[in-house]
N, C-alpha and C positions, 0 to 999 in steps of 0.2 A: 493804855494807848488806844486812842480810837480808830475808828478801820479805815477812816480818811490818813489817819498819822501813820498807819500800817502801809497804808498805799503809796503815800509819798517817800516813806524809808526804804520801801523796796524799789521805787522808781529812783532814788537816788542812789542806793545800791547799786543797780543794774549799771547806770551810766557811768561809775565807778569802776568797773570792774572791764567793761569796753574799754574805757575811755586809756591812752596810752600816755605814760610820762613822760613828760619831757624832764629831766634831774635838769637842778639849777644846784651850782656851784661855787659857794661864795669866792672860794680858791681862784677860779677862773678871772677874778676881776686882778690880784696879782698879777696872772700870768699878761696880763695887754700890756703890762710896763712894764715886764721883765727885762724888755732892750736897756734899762735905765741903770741896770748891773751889770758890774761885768760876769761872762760868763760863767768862770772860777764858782763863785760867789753864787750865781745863782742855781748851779749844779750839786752848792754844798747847801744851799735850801732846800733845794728840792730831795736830797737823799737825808736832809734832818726829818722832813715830810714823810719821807716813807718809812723810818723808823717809828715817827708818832702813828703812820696809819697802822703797821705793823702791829703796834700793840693794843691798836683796838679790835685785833681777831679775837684773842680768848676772852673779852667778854663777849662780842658778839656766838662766840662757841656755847658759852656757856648758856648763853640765853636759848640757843637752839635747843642745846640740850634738856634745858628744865624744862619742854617741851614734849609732848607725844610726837613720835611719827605720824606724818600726815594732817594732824594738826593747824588749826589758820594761825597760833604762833610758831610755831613751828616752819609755817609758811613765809611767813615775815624776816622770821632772821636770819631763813638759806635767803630772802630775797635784798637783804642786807648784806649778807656775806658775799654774795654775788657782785654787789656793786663794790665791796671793797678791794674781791678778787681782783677787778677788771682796772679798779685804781691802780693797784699795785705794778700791775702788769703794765698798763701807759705810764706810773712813775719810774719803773725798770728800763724801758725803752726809750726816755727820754735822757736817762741820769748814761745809760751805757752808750749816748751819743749821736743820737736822733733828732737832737736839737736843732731846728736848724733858726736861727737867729734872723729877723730883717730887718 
């Protein structure tokens, strides 16, 4: 690596690690036509949804786990698990009736 290619990795680095995500959800292009179900239907989707998310915790666990504490994979896959948490929780809140349909 030359120290031009050292400078630009750490410049890209850096703006990386600033820079904040916006998450894109392929899921969410569903959700715009959801009106196009009926509700039944689209409540028994969305809790088959959170069964399939459901089971991606123990791998994502496990990944953590094969992991040191403190670790950048380690870091990775509480920051995956994080976002799965947070699924779970707006698919719970949605399937227990917070739906609100236009």
């Amino acid at each position: 690596l030359t120290e031009a290619g050292r400078e630009r990795f750490l410049s890209l680095l850096r703006e990386n690690l600033r820079s904040p995500d916006l998450p894109t959800h392929p899921g969410d292009q569903g959700l715009l036509f959801l009106h196009a179900l009926p509700n039944e239907e689209v409540l028994a989707l969305l809790a088959e949804r959170r069964v399939a998310t459901e089971a991606l915790r123990p791998t994502l666990d496990r990944l953590r786990d094969n992991h040191a504490p403190g670790s950048t994979g380690r870091l990775v896959a509480e920051h995956r698990i994080a976002h799965l948490e947070a699924e779970l929780a707006w698919l719970e809140s949605v399937i227990a009736g917070t739906l609100s349909r236009e």
